[in-house]
C-alpha positions as a printed Julia matrix, in Angstrom:
178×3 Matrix{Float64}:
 138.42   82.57  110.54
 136.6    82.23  113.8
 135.6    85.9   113.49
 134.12   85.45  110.32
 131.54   82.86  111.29
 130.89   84.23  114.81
 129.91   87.35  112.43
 127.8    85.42  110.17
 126.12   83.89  113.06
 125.42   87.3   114.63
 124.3    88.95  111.47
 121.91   85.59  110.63
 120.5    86.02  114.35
 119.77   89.8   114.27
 117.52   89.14  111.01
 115.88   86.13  111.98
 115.11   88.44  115.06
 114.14   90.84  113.27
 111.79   88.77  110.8
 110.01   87.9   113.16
 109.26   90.33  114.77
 107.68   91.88  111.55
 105.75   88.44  111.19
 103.6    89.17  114.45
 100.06   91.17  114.49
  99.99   93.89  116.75
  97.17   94.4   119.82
  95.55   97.23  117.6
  95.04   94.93  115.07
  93.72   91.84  116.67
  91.45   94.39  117.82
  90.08   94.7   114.59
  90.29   91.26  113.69
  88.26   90.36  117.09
  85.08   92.64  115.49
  82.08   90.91  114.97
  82.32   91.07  111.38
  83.4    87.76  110.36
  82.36   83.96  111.14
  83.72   81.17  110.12
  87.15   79.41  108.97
  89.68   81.39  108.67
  93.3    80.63  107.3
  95.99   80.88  109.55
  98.27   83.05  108.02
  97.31   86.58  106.6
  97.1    87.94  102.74
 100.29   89.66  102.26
  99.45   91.19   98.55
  99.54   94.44   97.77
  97.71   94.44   94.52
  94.72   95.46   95.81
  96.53   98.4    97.17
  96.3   100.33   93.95
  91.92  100.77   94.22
  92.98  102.72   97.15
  92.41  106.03   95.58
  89.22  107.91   95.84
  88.71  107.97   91.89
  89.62  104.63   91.81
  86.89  103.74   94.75
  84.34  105.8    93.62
  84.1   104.63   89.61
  84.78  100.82   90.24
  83.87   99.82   94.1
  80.48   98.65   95.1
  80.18   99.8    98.4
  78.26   97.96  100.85
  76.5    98.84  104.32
  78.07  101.88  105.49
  77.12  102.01  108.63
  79.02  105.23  110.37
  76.55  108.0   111.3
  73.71  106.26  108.76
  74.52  108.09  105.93
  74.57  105.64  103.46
  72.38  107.62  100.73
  74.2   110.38  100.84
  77.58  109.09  101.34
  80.56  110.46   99.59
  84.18  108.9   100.02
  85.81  112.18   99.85
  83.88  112.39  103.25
  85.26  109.74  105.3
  89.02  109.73  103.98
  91.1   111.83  102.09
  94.03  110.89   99.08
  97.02  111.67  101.15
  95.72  109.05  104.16
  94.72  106.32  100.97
  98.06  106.94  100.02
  99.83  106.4   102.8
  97.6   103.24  103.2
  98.93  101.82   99.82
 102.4   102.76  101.1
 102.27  100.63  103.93
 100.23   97.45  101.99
 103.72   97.66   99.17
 106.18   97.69  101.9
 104.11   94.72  103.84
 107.32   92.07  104.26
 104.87   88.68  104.2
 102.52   86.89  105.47
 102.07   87.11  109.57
 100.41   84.79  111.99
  96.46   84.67  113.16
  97.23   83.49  116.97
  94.31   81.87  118.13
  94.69   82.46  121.27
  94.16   86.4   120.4
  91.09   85.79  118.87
  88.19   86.65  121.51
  85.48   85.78  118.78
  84.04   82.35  119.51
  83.0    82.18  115.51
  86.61   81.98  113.83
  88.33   79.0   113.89
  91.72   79.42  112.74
  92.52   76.63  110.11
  95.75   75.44  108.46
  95.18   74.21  105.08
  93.72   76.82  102.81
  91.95   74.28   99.9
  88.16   75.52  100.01
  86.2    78.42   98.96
  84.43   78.35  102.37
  87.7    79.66  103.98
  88.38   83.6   104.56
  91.59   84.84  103.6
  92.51   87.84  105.93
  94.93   90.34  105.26
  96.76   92.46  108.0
  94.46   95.53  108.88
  96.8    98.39  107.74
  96.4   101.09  110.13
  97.13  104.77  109.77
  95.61  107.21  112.29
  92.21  106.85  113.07
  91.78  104.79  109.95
  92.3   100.87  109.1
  91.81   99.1   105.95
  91.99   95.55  105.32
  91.18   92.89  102.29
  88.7    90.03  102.71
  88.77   87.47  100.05
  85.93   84.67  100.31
  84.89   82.49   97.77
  85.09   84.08   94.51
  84.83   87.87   96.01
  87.25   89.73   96.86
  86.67   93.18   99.3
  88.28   95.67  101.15
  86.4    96.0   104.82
  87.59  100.33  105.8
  87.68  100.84  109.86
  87.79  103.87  111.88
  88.24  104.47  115.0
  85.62  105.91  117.14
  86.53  109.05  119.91
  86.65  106.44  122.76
  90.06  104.38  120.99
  87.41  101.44  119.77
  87.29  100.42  115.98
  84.61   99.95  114.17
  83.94   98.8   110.23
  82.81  101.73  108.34
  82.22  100.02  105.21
  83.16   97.48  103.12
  83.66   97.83   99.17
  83.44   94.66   96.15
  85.85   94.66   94.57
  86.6    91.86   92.42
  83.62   89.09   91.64
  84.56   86.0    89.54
  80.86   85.09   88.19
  80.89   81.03   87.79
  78.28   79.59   85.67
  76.8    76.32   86.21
């Protein structure tokens, strides 16, 4: 009988180890979290839906996404997706967003940008709601819902190991009349 529980305990120790460990952001992607892209509140804990996973395909971005300041190279008129990233990367991208296992923790303390402040109760439309960046090569994705938009911000990073936003896509607006 004492076996039994000192094998429960063991097995309920080695997940709750291992949950947690899943629950933490990495350096690589505090690094894109510490870009100057966003200011403001910011909710504590990340997006952990994969919904938005399924625009990741380049018919899917190319019909439906509005696609906002891409800034790599200056290209922006002529710009074409098939360009910057390729199917078999999107879909490895909307692999990893499905097998996400919940939400993890923004640390404060790992945030180096003096506009976020971290904040715990998520009950305004002034608040950004982060999810993980996904990363996959040279490439990051991540969604960005404020307010009543939703977007998904693409990185890459650059030959010297630094991210940078590419672009950033709409791609769901609720339209509120007043």
């Amino acid at each position: 009988m004492r076996k039994t529980y000192l094998y429960f305990i063991l097995l309920f120790m080695s997940i709750s180890s291992l949950y947690g460990q899943d629950h933490e952001l990495s350096e690589e992607q505090y690094a894109i979290l510490n870009l100057e892209l966003f200011k403001g509140d910011i909710y504590e804990y990340t997006n952990f839906a994969y919904y938005w996973g399924n625009c990741l395909t380049l018919e899917w971005l190319s019909e439906n996404g509005v696609i906002l300041g891409y800034q790599l190279d200056d290209k922006f008129e002529s710009f074409k997706l098939s360009e910057f990233i390729d199917n078999k990367t999107l879909g490895t991208l909307r692999t990893k967003i499905s097998n996400q296992q919940g939400p993890k923790i923004i640390r404060t303390n790992k945030l180096v940008n003096p506009d976020f402040k971290v904040v715990s109760e998520y009950n305004s439309n002034e608040i950004r709601y982060l999810s993980a960046p996904i990363i996959e090569g040279d490439f990051a994705v991540m969604f960005y819902r404020y307010g009543y938009e939703d977007q998904i911000v693409f990185f890459k990073k650059s030959q010297e190991g630094i991210w940078e936003k590419a672009f950033q896509m709409v791609v769901f607006v609720i339209l509120v009349g007043y």
